[in-house]
C-alpha positions as CSV (number, residue, x, y, z in Angstrom):
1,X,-7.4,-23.1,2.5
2,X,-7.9,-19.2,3.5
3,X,-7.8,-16.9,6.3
4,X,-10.4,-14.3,7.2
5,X,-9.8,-11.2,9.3
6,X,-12.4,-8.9,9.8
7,X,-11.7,-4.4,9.3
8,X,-14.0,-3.4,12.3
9,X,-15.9,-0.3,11.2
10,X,-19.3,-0.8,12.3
11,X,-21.8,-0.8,9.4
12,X,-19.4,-0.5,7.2
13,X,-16.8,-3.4,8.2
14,X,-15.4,-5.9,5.4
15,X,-13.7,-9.0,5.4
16,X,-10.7,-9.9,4.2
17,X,-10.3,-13.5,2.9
18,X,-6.3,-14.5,2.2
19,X,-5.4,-17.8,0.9
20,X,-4.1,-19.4,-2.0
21,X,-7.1,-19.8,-5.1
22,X,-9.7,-17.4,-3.3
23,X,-9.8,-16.0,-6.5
24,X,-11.9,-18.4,-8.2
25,X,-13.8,-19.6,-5.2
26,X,-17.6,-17.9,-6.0
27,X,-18.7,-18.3,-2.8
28,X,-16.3,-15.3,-1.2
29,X,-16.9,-13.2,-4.2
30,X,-20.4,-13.2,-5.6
31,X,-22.1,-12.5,-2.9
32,X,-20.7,-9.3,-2.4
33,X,-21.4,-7.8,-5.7
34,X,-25.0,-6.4,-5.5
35,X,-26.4,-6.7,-9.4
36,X,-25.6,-8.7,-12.3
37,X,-22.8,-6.3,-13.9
38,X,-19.0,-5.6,-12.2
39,X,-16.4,-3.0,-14.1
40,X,-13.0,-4.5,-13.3
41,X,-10.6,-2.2,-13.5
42,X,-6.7,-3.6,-13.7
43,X,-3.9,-3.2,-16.3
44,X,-2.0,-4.4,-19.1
45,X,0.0,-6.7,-17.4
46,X,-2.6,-7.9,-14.7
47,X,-5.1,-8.7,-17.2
48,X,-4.0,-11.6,-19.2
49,X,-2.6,-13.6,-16.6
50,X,-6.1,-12.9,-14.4
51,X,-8.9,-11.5,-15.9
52,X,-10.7,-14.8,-17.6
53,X,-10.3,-16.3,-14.0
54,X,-12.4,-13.6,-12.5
55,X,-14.6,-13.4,-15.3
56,X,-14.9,-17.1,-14.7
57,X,-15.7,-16.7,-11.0
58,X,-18.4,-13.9,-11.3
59,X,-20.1,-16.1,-14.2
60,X,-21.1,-18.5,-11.8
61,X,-23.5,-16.1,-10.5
62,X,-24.7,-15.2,-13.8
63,X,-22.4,-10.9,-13.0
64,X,-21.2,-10.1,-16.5
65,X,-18.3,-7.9,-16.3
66,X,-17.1,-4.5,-18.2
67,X,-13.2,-4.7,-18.2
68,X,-11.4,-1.1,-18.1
69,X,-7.6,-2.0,-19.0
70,X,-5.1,0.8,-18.4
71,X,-1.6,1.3,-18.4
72,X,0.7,-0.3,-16.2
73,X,2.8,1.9,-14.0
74,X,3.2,4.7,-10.9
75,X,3.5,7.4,-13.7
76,X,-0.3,6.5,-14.9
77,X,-1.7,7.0,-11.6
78,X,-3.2,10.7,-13.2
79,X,-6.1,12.3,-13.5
80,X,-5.7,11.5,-17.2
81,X,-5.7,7.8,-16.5
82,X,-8.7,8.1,-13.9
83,X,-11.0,9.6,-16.3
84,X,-10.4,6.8,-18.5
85,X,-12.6,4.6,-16.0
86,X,-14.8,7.5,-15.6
87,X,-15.5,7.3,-19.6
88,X,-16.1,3.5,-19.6
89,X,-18.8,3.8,-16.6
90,X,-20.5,6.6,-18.2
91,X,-20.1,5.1,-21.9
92,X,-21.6,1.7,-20.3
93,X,-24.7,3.9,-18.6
94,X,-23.2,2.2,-15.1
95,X,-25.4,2.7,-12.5
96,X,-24.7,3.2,-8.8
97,X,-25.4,-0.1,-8.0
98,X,-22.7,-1.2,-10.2
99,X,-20.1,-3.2,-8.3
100,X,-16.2,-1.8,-9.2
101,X,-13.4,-4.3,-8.8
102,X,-10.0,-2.8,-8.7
103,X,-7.7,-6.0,-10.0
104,X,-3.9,-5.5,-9.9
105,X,-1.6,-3.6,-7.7
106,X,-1.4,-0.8,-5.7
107,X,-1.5,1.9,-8.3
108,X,-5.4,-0.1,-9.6
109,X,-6.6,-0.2,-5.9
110,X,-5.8,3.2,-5.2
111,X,-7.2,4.3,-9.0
112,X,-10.1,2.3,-8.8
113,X,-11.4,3.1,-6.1
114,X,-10.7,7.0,-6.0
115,X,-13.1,6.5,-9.4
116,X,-15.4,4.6,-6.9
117,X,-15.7,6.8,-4.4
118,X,-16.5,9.9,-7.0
119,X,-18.5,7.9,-9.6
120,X,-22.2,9.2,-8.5
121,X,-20.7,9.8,-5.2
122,X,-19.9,6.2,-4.3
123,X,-20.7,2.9,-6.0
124,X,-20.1,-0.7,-4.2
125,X,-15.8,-1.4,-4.4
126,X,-14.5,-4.7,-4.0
127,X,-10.5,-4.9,-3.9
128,X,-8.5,-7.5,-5.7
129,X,-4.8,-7.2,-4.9
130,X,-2.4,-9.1,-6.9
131,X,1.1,-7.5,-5.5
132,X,2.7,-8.1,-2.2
133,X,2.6,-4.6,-1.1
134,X,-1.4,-4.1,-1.9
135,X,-2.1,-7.1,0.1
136,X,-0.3,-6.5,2.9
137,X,-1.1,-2.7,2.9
138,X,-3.1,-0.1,0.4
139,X,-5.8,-2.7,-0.2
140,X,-6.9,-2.4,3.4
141,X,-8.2,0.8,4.6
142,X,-9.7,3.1,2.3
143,X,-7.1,5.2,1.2
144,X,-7.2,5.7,-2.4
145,X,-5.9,8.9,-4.8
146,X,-4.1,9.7,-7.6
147,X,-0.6,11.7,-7.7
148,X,0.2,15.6,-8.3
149,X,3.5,16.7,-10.2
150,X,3.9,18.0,-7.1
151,X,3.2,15.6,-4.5
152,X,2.2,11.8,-4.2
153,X,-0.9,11.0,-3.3
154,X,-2.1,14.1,-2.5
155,X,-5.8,14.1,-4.4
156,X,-8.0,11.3,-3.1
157,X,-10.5,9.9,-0.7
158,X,-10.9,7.6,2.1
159,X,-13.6,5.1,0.9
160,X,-13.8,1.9,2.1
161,X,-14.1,-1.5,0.0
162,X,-17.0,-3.9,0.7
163,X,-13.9,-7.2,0.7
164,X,-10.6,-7.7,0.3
165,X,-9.6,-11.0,-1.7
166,X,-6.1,-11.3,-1.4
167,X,-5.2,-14.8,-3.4
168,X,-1.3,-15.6,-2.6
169,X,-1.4,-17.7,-6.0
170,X,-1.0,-14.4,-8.1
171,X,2.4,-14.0,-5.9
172,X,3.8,-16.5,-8.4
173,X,3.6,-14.0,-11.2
174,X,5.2,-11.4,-9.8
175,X,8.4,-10.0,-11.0
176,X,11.1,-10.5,-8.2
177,X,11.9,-6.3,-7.7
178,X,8.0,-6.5,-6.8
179,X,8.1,-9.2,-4.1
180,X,10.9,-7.0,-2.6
181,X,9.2,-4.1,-2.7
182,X,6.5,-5.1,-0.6
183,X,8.8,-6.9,1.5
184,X,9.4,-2.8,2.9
185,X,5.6,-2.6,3.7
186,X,5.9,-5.8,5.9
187,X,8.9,-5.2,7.7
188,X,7.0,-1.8,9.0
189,X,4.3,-3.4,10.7
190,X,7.3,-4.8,12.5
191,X,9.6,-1.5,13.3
192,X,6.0,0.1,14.2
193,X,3.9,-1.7,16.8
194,X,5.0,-5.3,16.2
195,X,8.4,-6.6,17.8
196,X,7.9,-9.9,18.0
197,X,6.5,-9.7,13.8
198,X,10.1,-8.6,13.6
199,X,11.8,-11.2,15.2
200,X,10.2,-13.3,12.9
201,X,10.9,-11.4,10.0
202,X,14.7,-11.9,11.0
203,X,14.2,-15.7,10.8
204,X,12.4,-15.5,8.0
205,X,13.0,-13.5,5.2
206,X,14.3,-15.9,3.2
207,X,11.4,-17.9,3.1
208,X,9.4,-15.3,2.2
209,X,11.9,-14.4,-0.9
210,X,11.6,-17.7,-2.0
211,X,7.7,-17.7,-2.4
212,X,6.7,-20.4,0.5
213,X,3.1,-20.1,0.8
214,X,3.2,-21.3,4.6
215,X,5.6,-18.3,4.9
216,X,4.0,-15.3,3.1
217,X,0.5,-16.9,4.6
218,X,1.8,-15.9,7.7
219,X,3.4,-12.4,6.8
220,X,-0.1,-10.9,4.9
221,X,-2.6,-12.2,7.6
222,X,-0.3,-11.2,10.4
223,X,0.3,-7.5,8.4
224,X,-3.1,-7.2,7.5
225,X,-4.0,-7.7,11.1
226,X,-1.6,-5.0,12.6
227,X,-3.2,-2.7,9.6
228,X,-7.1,-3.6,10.4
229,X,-6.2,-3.1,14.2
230,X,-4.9,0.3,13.5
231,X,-7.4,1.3,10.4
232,X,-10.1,0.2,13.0
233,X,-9.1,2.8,15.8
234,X,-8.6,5.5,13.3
235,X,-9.9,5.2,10.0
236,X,-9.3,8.8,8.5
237,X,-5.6,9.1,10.2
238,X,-6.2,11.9,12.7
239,X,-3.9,10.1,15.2
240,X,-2.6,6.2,15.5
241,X,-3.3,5.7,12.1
242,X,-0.3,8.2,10.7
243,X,2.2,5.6,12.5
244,X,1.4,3.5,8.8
245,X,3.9,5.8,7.7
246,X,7.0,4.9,8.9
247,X,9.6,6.1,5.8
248,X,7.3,7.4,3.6
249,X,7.7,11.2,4.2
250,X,11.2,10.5,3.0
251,X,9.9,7.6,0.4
252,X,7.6,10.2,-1.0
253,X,9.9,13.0,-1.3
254,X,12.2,10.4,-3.2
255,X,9.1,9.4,-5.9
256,X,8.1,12.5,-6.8
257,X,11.5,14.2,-6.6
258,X,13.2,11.5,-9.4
259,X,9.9,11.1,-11.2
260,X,7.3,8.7,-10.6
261,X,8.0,4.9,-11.5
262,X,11.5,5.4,-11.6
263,X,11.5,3.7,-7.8
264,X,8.9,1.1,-6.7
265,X,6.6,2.8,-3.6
266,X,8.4,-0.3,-1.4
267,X,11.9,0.9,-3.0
268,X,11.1,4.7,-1.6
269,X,9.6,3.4,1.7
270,X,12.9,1.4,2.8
271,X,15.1,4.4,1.9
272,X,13.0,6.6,4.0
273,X,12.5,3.9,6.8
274,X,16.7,3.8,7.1
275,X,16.3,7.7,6.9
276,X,13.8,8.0,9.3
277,X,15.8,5.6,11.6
278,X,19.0,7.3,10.9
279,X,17.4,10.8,12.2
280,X,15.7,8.7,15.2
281,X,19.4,7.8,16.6
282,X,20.0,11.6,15.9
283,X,17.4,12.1,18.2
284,X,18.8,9.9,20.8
285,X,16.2,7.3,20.7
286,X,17.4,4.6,18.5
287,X,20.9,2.9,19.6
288,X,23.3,2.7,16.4
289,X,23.1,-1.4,17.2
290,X,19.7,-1.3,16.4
291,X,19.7,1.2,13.0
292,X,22.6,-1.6,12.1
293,X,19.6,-4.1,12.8
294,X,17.1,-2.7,10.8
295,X,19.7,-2.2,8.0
296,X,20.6,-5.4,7.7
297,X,17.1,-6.9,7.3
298,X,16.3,-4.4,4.6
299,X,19.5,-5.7,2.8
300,X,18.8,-9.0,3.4
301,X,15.3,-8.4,1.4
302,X,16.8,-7.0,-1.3
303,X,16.2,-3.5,-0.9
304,X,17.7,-0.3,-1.0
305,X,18.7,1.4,2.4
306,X,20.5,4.7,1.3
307,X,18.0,7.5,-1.2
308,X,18.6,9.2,-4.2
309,X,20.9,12.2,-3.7
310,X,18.2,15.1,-4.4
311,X,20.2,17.3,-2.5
312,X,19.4,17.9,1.3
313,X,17.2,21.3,0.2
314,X,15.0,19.3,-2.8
315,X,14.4,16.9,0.0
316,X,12.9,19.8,2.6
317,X,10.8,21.3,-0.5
318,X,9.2,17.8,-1.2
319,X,8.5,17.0,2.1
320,X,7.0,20.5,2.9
321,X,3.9,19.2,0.7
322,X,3.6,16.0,3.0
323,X,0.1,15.0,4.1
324,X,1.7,15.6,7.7
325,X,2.3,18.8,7.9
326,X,-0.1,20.5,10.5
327,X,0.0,23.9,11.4
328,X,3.0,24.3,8.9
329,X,5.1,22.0,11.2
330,X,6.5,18.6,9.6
331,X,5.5,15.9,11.5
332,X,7.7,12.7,10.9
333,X,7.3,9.1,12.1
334,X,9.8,7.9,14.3
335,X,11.1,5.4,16.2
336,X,11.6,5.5,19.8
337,X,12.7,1.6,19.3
338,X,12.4,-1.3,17.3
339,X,8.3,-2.0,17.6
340,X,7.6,1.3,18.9
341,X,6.7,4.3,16.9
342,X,5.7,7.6,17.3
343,X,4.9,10.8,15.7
344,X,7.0,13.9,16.3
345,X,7.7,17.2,15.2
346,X,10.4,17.5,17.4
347,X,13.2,17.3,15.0
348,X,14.5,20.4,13.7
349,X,15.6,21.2,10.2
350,X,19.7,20.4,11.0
351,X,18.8,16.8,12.5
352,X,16.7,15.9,9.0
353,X,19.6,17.5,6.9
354,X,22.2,15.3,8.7
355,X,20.5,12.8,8.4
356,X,19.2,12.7,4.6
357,X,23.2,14.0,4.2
358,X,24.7,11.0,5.9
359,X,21.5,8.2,3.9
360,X,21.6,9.7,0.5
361,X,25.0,10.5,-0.4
């Protein structure tokens, strides 16, 4: 049984079809991939627990399929890396017809299709995500890039895919720190624009860590809804759309700064998101009852709610380099409360040093 939800973008709007075992049902797939070839880029762990079954799945509309298998990890996601799919479409005389399917996690959607997007400037992109986090957030939207030495995500493009097929059944192979770690993106459709998400969150972590499919049904279609809502009204982030970032101005800072892969993205993004809340109640805004709220949900996910001690001046060098910075003014996402966010650069530089000094120490 799946769930569709539509990413309203005019000509160019997708579906997205969640539900456990949409991976080997033809009849979402096939018809989205234009001629009889597919390049499915994923990794060396994605690929033998899921490859055959998608091979499988395009077979029954006669697509043969060019895997590109890379390297597992946030410390791959280089230009290095991304020419290695560049080399496989050119050694394979890949038209731009070709359909690229980006099968894995975050780091293969985001990868796959940057290399989409550039590849004779755009072929067809169909998204696959088999982590929590991708399915609840970087599958959907467009964003895709690779990361700098000196700041994440910073080379890329927004290119949409043509579908999203997010099969809950590859949940079951996840390595537990994973499931957390997208836990973080989840909870911030909550603390953003969603109270009542929240609330339920509260009541239902649990079930959520313990793989119910009822459960984490509910989480991706309802999180996948608050992103197409919000992807829909702003696709290339001039406004609304930066609100996505609750905790990762902080998160980022914290990747880059200890080296990326040695935190999860979801890892960083809860850090930040207690960081970000933390300076909110500076700000007068969030009561300390409800930081202690939000704290206690992140713990009860299994994730970390205090940073890596940079130092307070590493931290303002990283974050200088944030996609957010307009005009040379950091702009951070805030919270005026819980399911309310907004975007502000009225916090000076002693309100962020107190409070990265008083989250990551």
């Amino acid at each position: 049984m799946s769930q569709t939800l539509n990413v309203a973008l005019g000509e160019r709007s997708y579906p997205i079809h969640i539900g456990c075992g949409v991976l080997a049902d033809a009849g979402l797939l096939t018809p989205h991939v234009g001629n009889k070839k597919a390049v499915v880029v994923t990794n060396t762990t994605v690929a033998p627990l899921y490859l055959e079954t998608l091979r499988s799945t395009l077979e029954k509309g006669q697509i043969s399929i060019l895997p590109v298998i890379l390297p597992d990890g946030e410390q791959y996601k280089t230009w290095e890396t991304l020419n290695q799919i560049f080399d496989a479409l050119l050694g394979a005389h890949c038209e731009r017809n070709t359909t690229l399917i980006a099968l894995g996690g975050g780091v293969i959607g985001d990868m796959g299709g940057f290399a989409a997007a550039c590849y004779q400037r755009g072929m067809p992109f169909i998204q696959i995500p088999t982590t929590l986090l991708s399915q609840v957030d970087s599958s959907v939207g467009g964003k895709t890039a690779i990361n700098h030495p000196l700041g994440k995500n910073m080379i890329g493009a927004f290119y949409q895919p043509q579908l999203v097929l997010a099969d809950l059944s590859t949940l079951d192979t996840l390595p537990e720190r994973e499931l957390k770690a997208g836990l973080a993106e989840i909870i911030k459709y909550g603390l953003i624009r969603d109270m009542e998400f929240f609330v339920w969150l509260e009541a239902n972590i649990e079930q959520l860590l313990a793989l119910d499919k009822e459960a984490l049904a509910y989480a991706v279609h309802r999180s996948c809804a608050n992103k197409a809502e919000v992807v829909a009204a702003d696709e290339r982030e001039s406004g609304e759309r930066a609100l996505l970032n609750l905790g990762h101005t902080f998160g980022h800072a914290i990747e880059t700064g200890l080296g990326y892969g040695k935190w999860l993205h979801g890892e960083a993004v809860a850090a930040g998101t207690l960081i970000a809340a933390e300076l909110s109640h500076r700000m007068g805004w969030l009561t300390a009852d409800e930081v202690l709220r939000i704290e206690k949900l992140f713990v009860r996910a299994g994730l970390p709610v205090f940073g890596a001690d940079l130092g307070v001046e590493r931290y303002l060098e990283l974050m200088r380099h944030d996609k957010k910075v307009k005009d040379g003014m950091l702009r951070l996402v805030l919270l005026k409360t819980i399911g309310q966010a907004v975007i502000s650069d009225e916090a000076d530089e002693v309100q962020i040093s107190a409070a990265i000094k008083a989250r990551c120490t």
